[in-house]
N, C-alpha and C positions, 0 to 999 in steps of 0.2 A: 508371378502368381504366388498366395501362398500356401500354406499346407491347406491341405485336402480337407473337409468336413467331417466331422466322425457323426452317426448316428449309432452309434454303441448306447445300448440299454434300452432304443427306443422302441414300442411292438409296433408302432404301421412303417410300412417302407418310409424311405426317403424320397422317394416322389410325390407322396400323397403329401408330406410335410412339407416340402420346396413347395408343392401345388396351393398348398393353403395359406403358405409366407408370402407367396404373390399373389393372389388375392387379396390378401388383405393389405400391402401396399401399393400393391397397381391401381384398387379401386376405390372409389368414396363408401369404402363396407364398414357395417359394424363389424362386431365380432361375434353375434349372433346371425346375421346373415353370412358370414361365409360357415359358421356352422349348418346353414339349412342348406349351400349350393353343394356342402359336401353331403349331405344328407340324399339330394337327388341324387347324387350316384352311386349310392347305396354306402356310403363311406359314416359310419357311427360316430363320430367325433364332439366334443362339447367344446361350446367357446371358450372354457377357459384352459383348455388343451390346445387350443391353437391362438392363445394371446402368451399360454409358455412359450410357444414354439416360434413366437414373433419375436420375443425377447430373447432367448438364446440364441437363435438361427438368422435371425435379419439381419444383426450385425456382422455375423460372420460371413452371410452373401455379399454384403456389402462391401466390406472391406474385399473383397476376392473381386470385385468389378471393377474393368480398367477406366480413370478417369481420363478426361480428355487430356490430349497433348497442351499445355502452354504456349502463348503465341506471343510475340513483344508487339504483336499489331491487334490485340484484344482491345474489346471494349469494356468497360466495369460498372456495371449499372447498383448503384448501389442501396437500399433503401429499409426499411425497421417497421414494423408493423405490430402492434399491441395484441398481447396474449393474457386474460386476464387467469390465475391459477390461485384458489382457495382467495378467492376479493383481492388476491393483490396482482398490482397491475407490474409485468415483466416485458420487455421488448423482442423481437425474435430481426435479430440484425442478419440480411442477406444478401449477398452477391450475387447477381448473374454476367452471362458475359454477352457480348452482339447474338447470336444464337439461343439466347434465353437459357444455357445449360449452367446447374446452380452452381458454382464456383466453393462457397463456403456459407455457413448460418452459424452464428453462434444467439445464444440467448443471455440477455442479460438484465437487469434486475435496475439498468438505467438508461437514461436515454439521455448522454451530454457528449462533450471532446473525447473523454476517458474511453468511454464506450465505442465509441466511432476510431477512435486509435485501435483500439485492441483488434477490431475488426478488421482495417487494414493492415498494421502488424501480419494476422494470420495469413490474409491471401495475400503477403508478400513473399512468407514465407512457404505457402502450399504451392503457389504458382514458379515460385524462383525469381521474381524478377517485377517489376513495374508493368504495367499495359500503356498503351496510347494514349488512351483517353481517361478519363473518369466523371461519370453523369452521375448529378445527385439531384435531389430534389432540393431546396430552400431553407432545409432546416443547418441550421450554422453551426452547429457540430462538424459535420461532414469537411465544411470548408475550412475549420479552425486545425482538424485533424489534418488536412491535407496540406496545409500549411507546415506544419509538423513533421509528417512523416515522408511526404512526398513531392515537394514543393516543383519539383520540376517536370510533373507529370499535366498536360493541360485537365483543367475542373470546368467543367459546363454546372454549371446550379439553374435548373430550371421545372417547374413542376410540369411539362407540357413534355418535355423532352424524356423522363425516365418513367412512359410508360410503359416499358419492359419489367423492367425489379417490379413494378405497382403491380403487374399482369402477374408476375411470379406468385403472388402471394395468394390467388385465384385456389388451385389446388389444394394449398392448404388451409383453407379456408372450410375447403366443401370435409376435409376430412375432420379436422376440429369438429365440425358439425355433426358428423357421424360418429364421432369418438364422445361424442358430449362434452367434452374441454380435455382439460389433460390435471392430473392430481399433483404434479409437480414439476419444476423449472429442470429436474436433472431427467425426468422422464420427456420432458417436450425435448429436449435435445438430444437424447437417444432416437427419437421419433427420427425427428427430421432427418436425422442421420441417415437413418435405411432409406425413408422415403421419400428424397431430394437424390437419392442414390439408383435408385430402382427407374423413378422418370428422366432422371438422364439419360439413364438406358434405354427405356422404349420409347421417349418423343423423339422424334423427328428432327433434326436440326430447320432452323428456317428457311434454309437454303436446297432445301430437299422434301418438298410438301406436295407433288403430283401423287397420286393413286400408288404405281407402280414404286417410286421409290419409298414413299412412305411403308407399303408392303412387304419391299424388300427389307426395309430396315427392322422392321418389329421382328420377321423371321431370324434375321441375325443375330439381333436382341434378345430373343426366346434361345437358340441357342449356346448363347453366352453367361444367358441365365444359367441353365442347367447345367455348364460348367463348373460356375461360381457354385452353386450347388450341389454340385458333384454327383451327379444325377444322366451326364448324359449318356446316351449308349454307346 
């Protein structure tokens, strides 16, 4: 884990600040709406005090949240999805793994080999190691890259079969929508960052969806939150 969170200089607690960092990436919220859910509880705040405190503070919850262990029996769903920012059109390249939990995103500015290299590159390097499998969709980048970088790792190309990564992009979708786009390719990657961070943490693995386990996991989730945040009791 690593160093602690400081809220030095800040006037509301740190609970009220952790409370409004997750709100605003747990949920498909503006940033005017979670100033009025803090408003119901008597809490004064303005959105653009809690889009500071999303910027400073998300990434340091996030970075303090433990990612999933690596498995060499992983699966790698791979797939890129258009982010249009000031009319120019950017890609938002992402990994998930069998369990739908996001692996890596990076954003970039193309959509060819180059691009689908760099992206593997990373989650070879974030994970340690290869996965079993690698499912992509049809686009021939993916397979030129894995030619390249991976070559002995089995590649499924099939548009039927990676709709998991397609599903992935579900959530960020609804929040794009409630953010109204994003102002720049360095700000949608700080984004994703926290908020690819936060829903690993409270979904559910797919292997764990009854009532009861999914219950228990969001509590454990909310407490690990408040760790990361530094907030718990």
């Amino acid at each position: 884990m690593r160093k602690s969170v400081s809220y030095k200089r800040h006037r509301f607690p740190p609970q009220i600040i952790a409370h409004a960092v997750w709100l605003y990436f747990r949920f498909p919220l503006s940033l005017r709406l979670v100033e009025e859910m803090l408003l119901e509880r008597g809490i004064v705040v303005s959105y653009e005090t809690v889009r500071r405190w999303a910027l400073k503070f998300g990434p340091a919850y996030a970075r303090r949240l433990r990612r999933k262990r690596p498995n060499h029996r992983d699966i790698w769903h791979l797939d890129e999805v258009v982010v249009t920012i000031s009319g120019q059109k950017h890609w938002l390249w992402r990994a998930v793994d069998q369990d739908g939990y996001v692996l890596d995103e990076v954003v970039q500015s193309r959509r060819d080999t180059k691009a689908a290299k760099r992206l593997l590159k990373r989650l070879l390097r974030k994970q340690g190691g290869p996965p079993r499998r690698m499912i992509t969709d049809k686009l021939g980048s993916f397979a030129a890259a894995h030619r390249q970088i991976m070559p002995d790792v089995e590649h499924r190309s099939h548009k039927g079969l990676n709709n998991r990564a397609e599903n992935s992009h579900l959530p960020f979708r609804r929040r794009e929508q409630a953010r109204q786009g994003f102002r720049s390719a360095g700000g949608l990657q700080r984004f994703v960052n926290v908020f690819s961070a936060v829903r690993n943490l409270f979904v559910p693995p797919r292997s764990r969806r009854s009532a009861r386990a999914t219950h228990l996991h969001r509590l454990n989730a909310m407490a690990e939150w408040k760790v990361a945040a530094n907030v718990a009791a």
